[in-house]
N, C-alpha and C positions, 0 to 999 in steps of 0.2 A: 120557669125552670130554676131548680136550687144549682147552687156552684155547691162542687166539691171543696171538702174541707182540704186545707194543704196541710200532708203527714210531715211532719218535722222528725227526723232522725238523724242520729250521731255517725260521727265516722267508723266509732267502733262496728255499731250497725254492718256497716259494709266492706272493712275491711281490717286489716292488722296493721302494726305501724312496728316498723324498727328504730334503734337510735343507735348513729354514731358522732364522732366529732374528729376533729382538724384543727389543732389549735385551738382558736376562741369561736368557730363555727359548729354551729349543730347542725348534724346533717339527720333529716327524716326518711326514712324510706315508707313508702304506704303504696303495700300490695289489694287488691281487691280479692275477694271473696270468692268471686266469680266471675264472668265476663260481665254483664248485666250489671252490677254494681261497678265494675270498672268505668263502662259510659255515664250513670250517672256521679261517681268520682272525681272524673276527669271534667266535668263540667263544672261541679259544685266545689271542688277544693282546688281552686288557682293561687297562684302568689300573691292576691291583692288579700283572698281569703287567710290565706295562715297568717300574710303580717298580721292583720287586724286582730284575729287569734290568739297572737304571741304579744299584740303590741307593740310593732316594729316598722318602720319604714316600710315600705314596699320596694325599695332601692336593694335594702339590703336582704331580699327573698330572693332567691331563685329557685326555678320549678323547671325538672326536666322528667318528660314527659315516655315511659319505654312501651307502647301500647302490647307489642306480641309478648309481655309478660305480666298486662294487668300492673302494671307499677310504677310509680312517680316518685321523682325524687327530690327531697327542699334543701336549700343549705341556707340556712341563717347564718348569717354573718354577724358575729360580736354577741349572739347569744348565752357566749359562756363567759363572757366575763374577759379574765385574763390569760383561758385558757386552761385547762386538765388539770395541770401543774402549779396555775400560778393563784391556785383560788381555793381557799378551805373549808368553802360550805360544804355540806351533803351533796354527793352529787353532781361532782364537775363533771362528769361525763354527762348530761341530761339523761338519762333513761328515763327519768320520772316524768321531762317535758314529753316523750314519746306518748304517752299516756296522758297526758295535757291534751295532745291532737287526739287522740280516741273521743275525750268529750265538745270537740268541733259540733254544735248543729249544723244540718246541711237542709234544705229545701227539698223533698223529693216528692 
């Protein structure tokens, strides 16, 4: 008997991702596509997953989890630095890291 090959796909794959922020935290929102991507979602993108992703502690992820609307939410803490206000790169708000998590592989 052959084993199935394991399909590797992105977050984008299964769902859309928003960005906000709070200070020096990035906050992720990632809706699912459908229900059916939502369970394999919620499986495959946990807080161990995004730190590792972003690069970050896993201390400083948090993942909460709204299942009757397909959506999970991250807050990275200290991901932005010093903050909206306090940093002159491109892009103190992250919207571009929202889009960082669209290219996440996921196991499916």
């Amino acid at each position: 008997m052959t084993e199935k090959p394991e399909q590797t796909v992105t977050v984008d794959d299964l769902a859309t991702v928003r960005a906000g922020d709070k200070g020096d935290t990035l906050i992720l929102g990632v809706v699912a596509l459908d229900d059916v991507d939502f369970s394999a979602l919620s499986r495959a993108v946990t807080k161990e997953a995004v730190a590792d992703h972003f690069g970050l502690p896993v201390s400083r992820v948090t993942r909460s989890v709204v299942p009757q609307l397909g959506a999970m939410s991250f807050e990275l803490k200290g991901m932005l630095g010093s903050g909206v206000t306090g940093v002159s790169h491109l892009d103190g708000h992250g919207k571009t890291l929202s889009y960082h998590l669209l290219t996440m592989k996921l196991s499916h």
